[in-house]
C-alpha positions in Angstrom: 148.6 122.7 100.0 145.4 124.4 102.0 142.8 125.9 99.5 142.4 129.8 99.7 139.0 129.4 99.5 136.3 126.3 99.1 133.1 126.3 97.8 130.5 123.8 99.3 127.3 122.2 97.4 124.5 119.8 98.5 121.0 118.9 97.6 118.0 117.9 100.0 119.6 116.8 103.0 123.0 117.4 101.5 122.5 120.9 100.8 121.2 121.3 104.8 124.8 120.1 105.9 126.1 122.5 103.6 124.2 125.0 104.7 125.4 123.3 108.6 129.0 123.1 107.9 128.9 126.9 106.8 127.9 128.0 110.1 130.1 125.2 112.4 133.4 126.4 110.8 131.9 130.0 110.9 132.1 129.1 115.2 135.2 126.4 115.0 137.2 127.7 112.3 139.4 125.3 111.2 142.7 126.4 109.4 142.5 125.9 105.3 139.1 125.5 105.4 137.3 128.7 104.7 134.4 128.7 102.8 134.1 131.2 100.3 130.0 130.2 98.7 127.7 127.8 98.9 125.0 126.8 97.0 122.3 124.4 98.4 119.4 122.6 96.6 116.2 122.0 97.8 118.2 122.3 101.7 116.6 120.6 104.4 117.0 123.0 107.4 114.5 122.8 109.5 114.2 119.5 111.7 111.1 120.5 113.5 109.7 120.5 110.1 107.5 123.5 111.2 106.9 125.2 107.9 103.8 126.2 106.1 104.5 124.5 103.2 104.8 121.3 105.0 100.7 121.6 104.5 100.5 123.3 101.5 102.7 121.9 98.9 102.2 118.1 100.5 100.8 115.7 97.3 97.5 115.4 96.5 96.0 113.4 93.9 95.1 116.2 90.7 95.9 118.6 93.4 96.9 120.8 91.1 101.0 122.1 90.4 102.0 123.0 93.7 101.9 119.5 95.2 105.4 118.0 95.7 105.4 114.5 93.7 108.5 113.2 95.7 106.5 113.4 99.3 103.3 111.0 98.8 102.8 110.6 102.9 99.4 112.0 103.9 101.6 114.2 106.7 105.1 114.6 105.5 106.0 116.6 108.5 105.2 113.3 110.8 106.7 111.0 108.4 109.9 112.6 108.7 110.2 112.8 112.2 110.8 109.4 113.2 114.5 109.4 111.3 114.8 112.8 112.8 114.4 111.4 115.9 116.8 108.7 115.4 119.6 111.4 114.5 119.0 113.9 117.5 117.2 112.2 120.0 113.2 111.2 121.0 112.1 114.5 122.8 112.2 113.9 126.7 115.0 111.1 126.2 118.0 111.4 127.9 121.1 113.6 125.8 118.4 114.2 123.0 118.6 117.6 121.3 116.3 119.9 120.4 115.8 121.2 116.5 115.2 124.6 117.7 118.5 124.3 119.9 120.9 127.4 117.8 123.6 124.9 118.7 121.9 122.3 116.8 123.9 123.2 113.7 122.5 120.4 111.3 118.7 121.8 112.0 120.2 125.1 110.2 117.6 127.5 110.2 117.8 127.7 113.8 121.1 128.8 114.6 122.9 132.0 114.5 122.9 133.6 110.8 125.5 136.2 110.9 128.5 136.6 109.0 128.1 133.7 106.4 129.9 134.2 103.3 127.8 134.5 99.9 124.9 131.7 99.6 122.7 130.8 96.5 119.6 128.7 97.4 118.0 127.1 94.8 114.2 125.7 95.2 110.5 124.7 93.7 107.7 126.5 94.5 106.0 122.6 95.0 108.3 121.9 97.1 107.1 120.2 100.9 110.3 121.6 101.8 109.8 125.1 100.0 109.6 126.8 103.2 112.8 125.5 104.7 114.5 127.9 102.2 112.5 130.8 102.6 112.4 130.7 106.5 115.9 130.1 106.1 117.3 132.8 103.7 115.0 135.6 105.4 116.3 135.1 108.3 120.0 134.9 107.1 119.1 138.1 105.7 118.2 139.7 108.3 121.3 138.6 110.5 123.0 140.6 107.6 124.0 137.9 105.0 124.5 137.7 102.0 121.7 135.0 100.9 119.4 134.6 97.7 116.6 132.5 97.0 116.2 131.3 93.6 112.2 129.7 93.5 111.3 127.8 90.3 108.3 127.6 89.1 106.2 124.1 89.2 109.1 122.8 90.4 109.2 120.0 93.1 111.8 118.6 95.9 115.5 118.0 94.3 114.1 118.6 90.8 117.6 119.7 89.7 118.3 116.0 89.5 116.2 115.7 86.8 118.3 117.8 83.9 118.5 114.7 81.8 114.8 114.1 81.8 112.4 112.1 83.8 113.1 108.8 83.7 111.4 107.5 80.1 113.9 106.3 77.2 113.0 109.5 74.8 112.5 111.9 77.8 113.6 115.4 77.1 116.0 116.9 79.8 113.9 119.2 82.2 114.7 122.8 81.2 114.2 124.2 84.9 116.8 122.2 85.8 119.8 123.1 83.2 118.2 126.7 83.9 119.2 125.7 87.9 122.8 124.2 87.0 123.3 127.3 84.7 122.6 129.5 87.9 124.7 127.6 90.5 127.4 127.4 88.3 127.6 131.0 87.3 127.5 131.6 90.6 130.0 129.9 92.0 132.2 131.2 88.3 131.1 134.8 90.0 133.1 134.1 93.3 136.2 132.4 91.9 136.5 135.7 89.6 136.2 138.2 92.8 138.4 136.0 94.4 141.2 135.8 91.4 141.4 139.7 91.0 141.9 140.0 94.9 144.7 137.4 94.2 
């Protein structure tokens, strides 16, 4: 049968199109398919890659700990739009979209931020991508939703990935990360309880 309610997750990308879906079915609502939370990861939103942190948190050599490990390109922002392109069009070609289009649901931060249900966003203060999730929950805020914005410490782009450690055989699992799973998964628990005593 159709779910009462569904929760939606993504990381990086993913959690963008989470963040994307939200809003769609907010504007196309689609029968069964309401979404009750979401919780999005590192979320890219933003596909004119405009934020500040597209500078400040790009990797530099003993730049210190807010450098973002998992971008090395000298200019992230210009790096990524080539793929970007790919997806919504060259600017000036024919049919191409623009990022800051509010109908251009998968560049999120963008579109129209009102009456979204309960969102959890979950980020590193390294992160290239930090502002995507800053921009992006302030203004859902101030459309009147009900968005927070969990920033973690020293912590870089999709770091959550990392709970079992970092790759070497007797690597410790990164405790930012379980902290980050503990968080997402308390808050969806939060959700399905007010959801069960409405029931």
């Amino acid at each position: 049968g159709d779910a009462r309610a569904i929760f939606i997750a993504g990381d990086s990308a993913g959690g963008g199109l989470a963040l994307a879906l939200t809003v769609y079915l907010r504007d196309h609502p689609v029968e069964g398919a309401k979404v009750a939370g979401v919780c999005a990861a590192s979320p890219e939103t933003d596909l004119a890659c405009e934020g500040e942190s597209y500078l400040t948190r790009r990797w530099k050599e003993g730049g210190g700990h807010q450098c973002d490990p998992m971008f090395r390109d000298e200019d992230p922002a210009a790096s990524s739009l080539p793929q970007i392109h790919k997806l919504l069009g060259a600017p000036g070609d024919e049919g191409s979209i623009h990022p800051k289009d509010p109908k251009c649901y998968i560049s999120v931060k963008h579109t129209e931020l009102h009456d979204l249900p309960p969102i959890l966003i979950i980020v590193g203060d390294a992160e290239v991508m930090l502002s995507d999730s800053v921009d992006f929950g302030e203004r859902a805020k101030e459309a009147g939703s009900d968005v927070k914005v969990s920033v973690y410490h020293r912590m870089w782009h999709t770091f959550m990935q990392f709970s079992e450690g970092c790759g070497a055989p007797d690597a410790a699992p990164l405790q930012p990360a379980l902290d980050a799973q503990k968080e997402q998964a308390d808050f969806f628990k939060g959700l399905q309880d007010k959801l069960l005593k409405k029931s």
